[in-house]
C-alpha positions in Angstrom: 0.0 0.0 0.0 2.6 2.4 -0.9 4.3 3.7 -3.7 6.9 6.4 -3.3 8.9 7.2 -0.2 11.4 9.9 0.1 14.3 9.5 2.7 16.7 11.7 3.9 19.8 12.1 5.8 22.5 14.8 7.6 25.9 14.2 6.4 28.9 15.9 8.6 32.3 15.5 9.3 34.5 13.6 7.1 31.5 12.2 5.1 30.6 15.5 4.1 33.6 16.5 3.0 34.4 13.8 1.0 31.1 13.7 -0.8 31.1 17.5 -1.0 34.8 18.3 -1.8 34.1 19.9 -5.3 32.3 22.7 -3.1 33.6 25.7 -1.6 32.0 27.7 0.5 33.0 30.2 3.7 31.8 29.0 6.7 29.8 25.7 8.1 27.5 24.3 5.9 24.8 21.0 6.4 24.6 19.0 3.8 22.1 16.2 3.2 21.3 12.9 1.0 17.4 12.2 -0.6 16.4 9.1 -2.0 13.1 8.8 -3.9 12.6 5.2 -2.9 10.1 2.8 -5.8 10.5 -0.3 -3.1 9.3 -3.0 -6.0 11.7 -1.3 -8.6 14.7 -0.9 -6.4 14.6 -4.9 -5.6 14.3 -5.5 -9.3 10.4 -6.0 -9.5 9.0 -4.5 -12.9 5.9 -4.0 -11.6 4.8 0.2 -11.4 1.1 -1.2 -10.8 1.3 -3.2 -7.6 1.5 -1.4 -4.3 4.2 -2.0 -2.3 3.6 -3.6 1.6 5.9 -4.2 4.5 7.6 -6.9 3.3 8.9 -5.2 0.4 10.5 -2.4 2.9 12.3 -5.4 4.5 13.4 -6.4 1.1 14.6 -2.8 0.1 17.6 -2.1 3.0 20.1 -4.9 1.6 19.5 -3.5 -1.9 20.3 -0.1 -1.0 23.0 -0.3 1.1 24.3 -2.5 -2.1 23.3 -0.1 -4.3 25.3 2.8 -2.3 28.2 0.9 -1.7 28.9 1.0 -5.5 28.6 5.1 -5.3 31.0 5.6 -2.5 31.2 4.6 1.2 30.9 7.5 2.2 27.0 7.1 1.6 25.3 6.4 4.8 23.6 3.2 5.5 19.9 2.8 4.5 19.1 2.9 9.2 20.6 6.3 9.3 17.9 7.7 7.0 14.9 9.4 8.3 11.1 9.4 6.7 10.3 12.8 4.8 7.7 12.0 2.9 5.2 8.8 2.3 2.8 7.6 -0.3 0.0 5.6 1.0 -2.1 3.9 -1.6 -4.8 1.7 -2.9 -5.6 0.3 -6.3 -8.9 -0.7 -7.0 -9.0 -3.1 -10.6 -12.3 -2.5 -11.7 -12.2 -5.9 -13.8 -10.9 -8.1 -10.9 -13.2 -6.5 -8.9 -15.7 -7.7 -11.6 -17.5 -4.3 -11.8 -19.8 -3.4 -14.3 -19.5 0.0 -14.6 -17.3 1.8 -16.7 -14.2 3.6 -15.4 -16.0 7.0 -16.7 -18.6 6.6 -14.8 -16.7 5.5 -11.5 -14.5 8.7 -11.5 -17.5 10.7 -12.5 -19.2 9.9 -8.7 -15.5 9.9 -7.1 -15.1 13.6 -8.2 -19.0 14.2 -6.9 -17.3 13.2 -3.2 -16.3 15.8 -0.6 -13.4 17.7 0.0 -11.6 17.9 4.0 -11.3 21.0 5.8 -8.1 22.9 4.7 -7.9 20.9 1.3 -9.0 22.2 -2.2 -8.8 21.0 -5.8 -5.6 21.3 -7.3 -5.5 25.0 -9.3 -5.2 24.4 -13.7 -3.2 26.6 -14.7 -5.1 26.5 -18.7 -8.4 27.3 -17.1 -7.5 29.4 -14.3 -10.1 27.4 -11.8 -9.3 24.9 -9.2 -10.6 21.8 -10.7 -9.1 18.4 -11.5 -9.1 16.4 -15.0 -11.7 14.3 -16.2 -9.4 11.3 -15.1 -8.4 12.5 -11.3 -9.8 13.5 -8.3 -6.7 16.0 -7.3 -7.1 17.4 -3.6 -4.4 19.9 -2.0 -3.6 20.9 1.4 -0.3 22.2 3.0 0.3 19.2 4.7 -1.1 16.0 1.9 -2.4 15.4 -1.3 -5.0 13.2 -1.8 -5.3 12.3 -5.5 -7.7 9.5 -7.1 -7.1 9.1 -10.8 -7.3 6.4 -13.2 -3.9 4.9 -13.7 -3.8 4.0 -17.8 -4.0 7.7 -18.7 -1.6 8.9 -16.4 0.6 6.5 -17.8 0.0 7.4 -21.4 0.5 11.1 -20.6 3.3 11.0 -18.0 5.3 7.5 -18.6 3.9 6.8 -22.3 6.9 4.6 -23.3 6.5 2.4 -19.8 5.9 -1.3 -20.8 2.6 -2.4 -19.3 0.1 0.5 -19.7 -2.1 -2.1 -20.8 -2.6 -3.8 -17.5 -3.5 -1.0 -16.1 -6.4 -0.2 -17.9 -9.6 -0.7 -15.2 -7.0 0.5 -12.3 -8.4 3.5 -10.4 -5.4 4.4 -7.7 -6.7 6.1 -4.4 -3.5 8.0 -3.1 -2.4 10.1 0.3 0.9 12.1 0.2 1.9 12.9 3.1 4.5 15.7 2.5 7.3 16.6 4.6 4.8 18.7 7.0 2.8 15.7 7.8 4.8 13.3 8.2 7.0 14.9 10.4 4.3 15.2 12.4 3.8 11.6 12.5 7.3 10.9 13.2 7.0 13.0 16.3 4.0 11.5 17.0 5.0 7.8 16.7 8.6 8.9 18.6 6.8 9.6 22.0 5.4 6.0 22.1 8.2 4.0 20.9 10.7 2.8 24.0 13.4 5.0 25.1 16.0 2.5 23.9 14.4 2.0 20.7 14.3 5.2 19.4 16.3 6.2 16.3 15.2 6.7 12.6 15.3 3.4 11.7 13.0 2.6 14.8 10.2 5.1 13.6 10.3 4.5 10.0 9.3 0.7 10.3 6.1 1.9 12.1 5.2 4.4 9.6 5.1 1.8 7.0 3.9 -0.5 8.5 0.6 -2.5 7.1 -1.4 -1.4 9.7 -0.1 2.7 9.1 -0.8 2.3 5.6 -3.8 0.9 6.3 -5.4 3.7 8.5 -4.4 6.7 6.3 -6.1 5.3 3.2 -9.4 4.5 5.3 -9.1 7.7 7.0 -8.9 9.8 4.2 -11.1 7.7 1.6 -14.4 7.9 4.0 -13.4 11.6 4.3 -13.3 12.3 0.4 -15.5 9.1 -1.7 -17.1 7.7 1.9 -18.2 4.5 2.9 -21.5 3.6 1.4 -22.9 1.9 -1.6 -24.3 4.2 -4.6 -27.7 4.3 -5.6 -29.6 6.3 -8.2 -31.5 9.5 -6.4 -35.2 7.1 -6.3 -32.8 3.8 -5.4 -31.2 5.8 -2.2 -34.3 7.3 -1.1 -36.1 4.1 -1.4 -33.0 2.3 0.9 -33.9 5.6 3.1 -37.4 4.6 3.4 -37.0 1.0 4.4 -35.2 2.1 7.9 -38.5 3.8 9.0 -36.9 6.8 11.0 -39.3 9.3 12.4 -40.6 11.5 10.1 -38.2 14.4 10.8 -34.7 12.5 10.6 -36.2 10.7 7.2 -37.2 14.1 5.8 -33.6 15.5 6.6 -31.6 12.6 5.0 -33.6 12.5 1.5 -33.5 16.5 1.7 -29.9 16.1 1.5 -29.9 13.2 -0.8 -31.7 15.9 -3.0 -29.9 18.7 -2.4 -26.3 17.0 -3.1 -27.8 15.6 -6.4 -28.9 18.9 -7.3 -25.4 20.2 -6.8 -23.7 17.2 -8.5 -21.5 16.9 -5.3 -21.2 17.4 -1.6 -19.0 20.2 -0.9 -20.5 22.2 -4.0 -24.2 21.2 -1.7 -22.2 22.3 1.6 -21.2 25.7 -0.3 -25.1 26.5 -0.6 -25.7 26.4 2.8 -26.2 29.1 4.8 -25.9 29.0 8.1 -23.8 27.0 10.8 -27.1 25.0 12.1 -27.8 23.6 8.5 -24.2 23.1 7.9 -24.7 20.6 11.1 -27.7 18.9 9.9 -26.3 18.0 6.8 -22.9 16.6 8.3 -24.9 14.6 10.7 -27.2 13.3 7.4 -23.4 12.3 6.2 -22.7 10.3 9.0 -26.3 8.7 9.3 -26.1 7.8 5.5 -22.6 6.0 5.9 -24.8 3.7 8.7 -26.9 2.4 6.5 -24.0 2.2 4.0 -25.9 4.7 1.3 -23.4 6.7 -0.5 -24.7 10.3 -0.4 -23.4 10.6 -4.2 -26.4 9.5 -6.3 -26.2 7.8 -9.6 -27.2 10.0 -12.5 -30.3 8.7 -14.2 -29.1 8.9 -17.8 -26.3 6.2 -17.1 -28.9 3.2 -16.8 -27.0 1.9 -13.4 -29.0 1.2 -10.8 -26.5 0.3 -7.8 -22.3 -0.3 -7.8 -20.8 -1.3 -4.6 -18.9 1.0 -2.6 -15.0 0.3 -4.2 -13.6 -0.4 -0.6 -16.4 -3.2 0.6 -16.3 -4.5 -2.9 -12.5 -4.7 -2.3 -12.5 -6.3 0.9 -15.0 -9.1 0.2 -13.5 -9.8 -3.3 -10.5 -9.7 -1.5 -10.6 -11.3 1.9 -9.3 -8.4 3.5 -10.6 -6.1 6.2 -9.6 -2.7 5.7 -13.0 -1.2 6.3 -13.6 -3.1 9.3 -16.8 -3.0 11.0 -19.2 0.3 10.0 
């Protein structure tokens, strides 16, 4: 469940100076290594469609350290490194999945989802709007970037020449990037609870990508942004509504907001119409209540002749056997 890590290290002293000696400069300098890290690549794995998991990080220090050797040994050892920035992912195959749906029509309700506080679609620079492609989902924040696209054309714009596109055609990648803000924040976080004598680097990098890290920071941030629940056309959901019998009051307030991001053709466009912090409440309550009953609050538009596609994380974990959703 990764795909791109970026390491870094403080070099001083005699390893500095050797690696640095073609520089001149008056007074001390710091000096540091990066390494954009492709775990699968690096231990010889042409695969750029597979996520990478916490056995290929155990895989990927031997080959380094290997790798560095051959530069000089003055490069530090693949422990020494600290985390600067991690890629969490998901890929979602449509056809293994065995989805009927097109791809088209998957991104179209994934870019109908809602966007975190602090985030906003990534700014184009052609249009001069904040708005992603027809193939992505492109949030932006300070600290992450959360980005769901559909792999095959990224590939064909970005990597045309890669061997494989083909593979990836029904692959719809769910990503967090977690940028140097963020996950320093994590190290520090994950630093306080690891034992005195184990803490170094080394120590907090193997719990950031871990299974279980990765894990939690795709759920968190994909029932954030594409949520939890099955979609339904507008008459399907409302129907689903209907079968819990609420009291008339909390039925009337989850179909008005069924209706009301349907109208809008998205959630935060619906949550921009609103006008006051009380119905700004209501409707994020209506979120949460919908994601019970596992009713996506993105409706199917009539005109595409589906009737119902399974959330893409429940269909992944029963198709699967996993259990990253867990219990709702």
């Amino acid at each position: 469940m990764f795909t791109k890590r970026i390491y870094s290290t403080q070099l001083t002293g005699e390893t500095a100076d050797r690696l640095f000696s073609n520089i001149t400069a008056t007074g001390s300098l710091d000096y540091g290594l990066e390494a954009i890290i492709n775990p699968k690549i690096l231990t010889g794995i042409d695969d750029y469609i597979t996520a990478s998991t916490q056995i290929d990080f155990n895989n990927i220090q031997f080959e380094y350290d290997f790798l560095a050797k051959q530069i000089s040994r003055f490069i530090p050892k693949f422990v020494e490194y600290y985390l600067r920035r991690v890629d969490y992912c998901i890929n979602f195959d449509l056809k293994e999945l065995r989805y009927i749906c097109t791809r088209e029509l998957m991104m179209k309700l994934i870019k109908c989802g809602d966007i975190p506080t602090h985030y906003q679609e990534r700014y184009d620079s052609e249009s001069r709007r904040r708005k992603s492609d027809a193939n992505c989902f492109y949030l932006v924040s300070k600290s992450a970037t959360i980005n769901c696209y559909l792999k095959q054309p990224e590939w064909e714009k970005n990597h045309p020449d890669r061997p494989g596109i083909e593979s990836s055609e029904y692959v719809i990648r769910f990503e967090v990037q977690c940028l140097p803000r963020k996950t320093y924040c994590m190290r520090q976080a994950i630093s306080q609870k690891v034992n005195w004598f184990e803490f170094c680097n080394y120590a907090v990098t193997t719990k950031l990508l871990s299974d279980e890290k990765a894990e939690e920071m795709v759920l968190k941030y994909f029932k954030k942004v594409i949520r939890t629940g099955d979609y339904y056309t507008l008459t399907g959901a409302i129907s689903k509504v209907k079968e819990y019998k609420y009291c008339p009051s909390k039925e009337a307030r989850l179909v008005d907001t069924l209706k009301q991001i349907n109208l809008c053709r998205g959630i935060s466009k619906a949550r921009t119409r609103l006008e006051n912090d009380h119905e700004r409440a209501d409707f994020n309550r209506s979120l949460r209540e919908l994601d019970e009953i596992a009713v996506n609050p993105v409706t199917i538009p009539r005109d595409d002749g589906v009737k119902f596609i399974p959330n893409l994380l429940r269909r992944h974990d029963e198709m699967m056997g996993t259990d990253i959703l867990g219990e709702d």
